[in-house]
N, C-alpha and C positions, 0 to 999 in steps of 0.2 A: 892886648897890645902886641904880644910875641905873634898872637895867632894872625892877627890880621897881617902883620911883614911876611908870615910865613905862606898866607893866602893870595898876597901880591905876588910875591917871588914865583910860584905853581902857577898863576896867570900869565904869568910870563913867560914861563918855562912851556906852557902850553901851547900859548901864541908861538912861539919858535920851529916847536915841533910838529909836523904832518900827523894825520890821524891816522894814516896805517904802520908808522914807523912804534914800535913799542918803545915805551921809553921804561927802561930797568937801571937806577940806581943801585950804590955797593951797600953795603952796612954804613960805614966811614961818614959818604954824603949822607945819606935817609935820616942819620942820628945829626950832623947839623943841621938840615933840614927843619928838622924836628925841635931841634934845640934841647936832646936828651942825652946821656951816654950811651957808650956801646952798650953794658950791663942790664940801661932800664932797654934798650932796643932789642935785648936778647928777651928780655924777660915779658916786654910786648909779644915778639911773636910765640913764645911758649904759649902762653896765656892765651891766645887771640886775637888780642886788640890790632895785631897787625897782620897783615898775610905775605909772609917769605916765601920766594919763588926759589927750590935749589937747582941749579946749573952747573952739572960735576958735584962737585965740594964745596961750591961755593953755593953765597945765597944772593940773593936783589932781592930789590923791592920795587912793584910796577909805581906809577904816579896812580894811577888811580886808588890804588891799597891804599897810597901813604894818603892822601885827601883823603879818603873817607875815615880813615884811622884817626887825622886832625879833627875833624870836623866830629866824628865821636868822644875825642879826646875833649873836645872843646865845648860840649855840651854835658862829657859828666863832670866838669870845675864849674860850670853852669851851676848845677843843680843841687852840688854839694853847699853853694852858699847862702 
């Protein structure tokens, strides 16, 4: 239910954006996005599960990271049932 609002919203966000323009979100958004806290999003990209781009100090997360990260996220709550 979350994932598919969260797979609208990326559809849209996509259609918006031109394909040579990158698009990098902050932490802040990618974790509502995602519908997680900061903590599990820190604890995503230790892990893996997601791929943080750092910029200075700081970190983003491309769109395509974060969809594939959902759509992994979303198949292991799949499988776990």
């Amino acid at each position: 239910m979350i994932g598919d609002v969260v797979e609208e919203k990326l559809k849209n966000l996509n259609s918006q954006q031109s394909v040579q323009e990158p698009i990098l979100l902050t932490r802040q958004e990618t974790a509502k996005l995602l519908g997680v806290t900061l903590p599990t999003l820190h604890e995503w990209t230790k892990n893996g599960t997601i791929q943080g781009v750092c910029i200075g100090t700081r970190v983003r997360y491309r769109m395509p990271d974060i969809e594939s990260a959902l759509k992994n996220i979303n198949n292991a709550k799949v499988k776990r049932r």
